[in-house]
C-alpha positions, 0 to 999 in steps of 0.5 A: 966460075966467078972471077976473083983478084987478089990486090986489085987496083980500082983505078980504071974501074971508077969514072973518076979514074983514082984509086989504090990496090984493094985486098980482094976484088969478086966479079960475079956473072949472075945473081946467084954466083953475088948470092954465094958470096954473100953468104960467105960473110968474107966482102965489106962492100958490093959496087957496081959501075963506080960512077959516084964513088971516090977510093982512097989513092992510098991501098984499102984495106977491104974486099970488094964485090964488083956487080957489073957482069950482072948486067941481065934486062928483060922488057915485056909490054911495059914491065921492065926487069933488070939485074943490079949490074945493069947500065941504064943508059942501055935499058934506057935506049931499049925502052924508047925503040919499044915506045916506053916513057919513065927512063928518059933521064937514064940516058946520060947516067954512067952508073947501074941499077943497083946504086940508082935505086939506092939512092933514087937517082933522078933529073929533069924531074923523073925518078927511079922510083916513079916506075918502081914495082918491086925489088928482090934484095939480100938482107945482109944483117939476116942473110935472107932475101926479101922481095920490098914494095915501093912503100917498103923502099922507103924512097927519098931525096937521093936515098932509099931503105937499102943503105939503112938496113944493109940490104945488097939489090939483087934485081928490080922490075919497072912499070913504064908509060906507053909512049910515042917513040919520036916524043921520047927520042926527042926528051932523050935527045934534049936531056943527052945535050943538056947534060953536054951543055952543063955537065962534063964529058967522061973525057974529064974523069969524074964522078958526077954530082959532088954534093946533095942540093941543101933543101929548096935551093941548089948546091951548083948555085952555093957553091957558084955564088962562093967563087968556086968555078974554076978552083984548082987542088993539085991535080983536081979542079972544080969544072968551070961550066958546074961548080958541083962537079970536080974534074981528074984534070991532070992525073989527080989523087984522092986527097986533091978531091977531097982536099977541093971538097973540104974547101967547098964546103968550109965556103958555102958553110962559112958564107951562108951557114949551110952544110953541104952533104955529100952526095958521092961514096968516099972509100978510104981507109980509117985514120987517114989525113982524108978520111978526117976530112970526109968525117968533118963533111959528113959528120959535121965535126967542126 
């Protein structure tokens, strides 16, 4: 029986720790109770862990189907099978007890399958899409599934084919490289304390990186040459060890984030004549003081 909330409150359920009441909030447990809903036609939008997404602090007007008790894996040999509400840190530990090289770079990242192969999430040079074989997704527009190659994924910088053509992932399979267990805990351990070193702790809510990196070049170190470190909006505040990462430092709201964001990019814009995307999912509500913000960042309206 799927679970299903009435004027549900998000807050804890992202890792920026902000967020109002939605209309209507779905937890499905398998891939055939998110199919059933889809086929309702009655959910705006499916999520999963919510760890690059900022909702309003104002009540949305939306209901929202949450993926993370579709959390399924199976690894045979070097083929590896997840559902989309997966977290990859924990595939990512299975595959080095098993001696399986690709995932090393899932062991720092908070969210799950569904939005790392939306946006082909990557570091310390491994993507999701390099060990990609296959997808099942629901085609929202046809409501029919499709099962999409690594061609037909249509990969790129932070993006695939499935938000182009509102798809929902359903499940996804992997081929890994056969590796040496000690080699791949030692990448593993290399990576977990990079990100120590450079990105902050979920004790700082945040939602990791803030904007894309502008091609050739590197949105932290814009955004660092601007100052920006340090910078504080209200209870949000740009981390001083990363100027792309804005921390909930003392009990923030969602005009705080976007409110430092917008002062973010006007920066870099007005310094160096480069607009920063962003790189994390703005839910809020049309006509808003901070959607009018959001549009201005992701629609260039000046």
């Amino acid at each position: 029986m799927v679970e299903i909330f009435n004027d549900y409150n998000v807050k804890n359920h992202t890792t920026f720790k902000i967020g109002g009441n939605v209309k209507k909030a779905a937890f499905p447990s398998s891939v055939s109770e998110l199919i059933e809903l889809l086929n309702l036609d009655e959910y705006d939008l499916v999520l999963g862990n919510c760890s690059n997404v900022l909702f309003s602090s104002e009540n949305i007007d939306k209901s929202i189907i949450f993926t993370d008790k579709i959390n399924e894996y199976k690894i045979e040999n070097n083929i590896v099978k997840v559902c989309c509400g997966t977290k990859g840190p924990i595939v990512s530990k299975e595959c080095s007890k098993k001696g399986l090289s690709g995932f090393e770079f899932l062991i720092g990242f908070p969210g799950s399958f569904g939005g790392m192969i939306c946006m082909n999430a990557s570091a310390h040079n491994q993507f999701i899409s390099d060990c990609f074989i296959s997808a099942r997704v629901y085609d929202t527009n046809n409501k029919k599934l499709l099962i999409l190659n690594k061609d037909e994924m249509e990969f790129g910088y932070r993006k695939s084919v499935i938000n182009e053509k509102k798809y929902i992932l359903l499940e996804a399979e992997f081929m890994l490289k056969e590796g040496d267990c000690e080699k791949i805990e030692e990448i593993m351990q290399r990576n977990t304390e990079f990100r120590k070193q450079r990105q902050p702790a979920l004790s700082y809510p945040n939602a990791g990186s803030i904007f894309k990196n502008p091609e050739n070049d590197s949105a932290g170190r814009l955004l660092d040459l601007c100052g920006l470190k340090g910078r504080i909006s209200g209870g949000a505040q740009v981390f001083e060890k990363h100027a792309n990462f804005i921390i909930n430092k003392n009990n923030a709201n969602s005009f705080d984030v976007i409110s430092l964001m917008y002062e973010m990019y006007t920066n870099v814009r007005e310094k160096y004549r480069i607009e920063l995307k962003p790189e994390i999912k703005y839910i809020g509500n049309e006509g808003s003081r901070e959607q009018k913000l959001w549009k201005i960042m992701t629609e260039n309206i000046h």
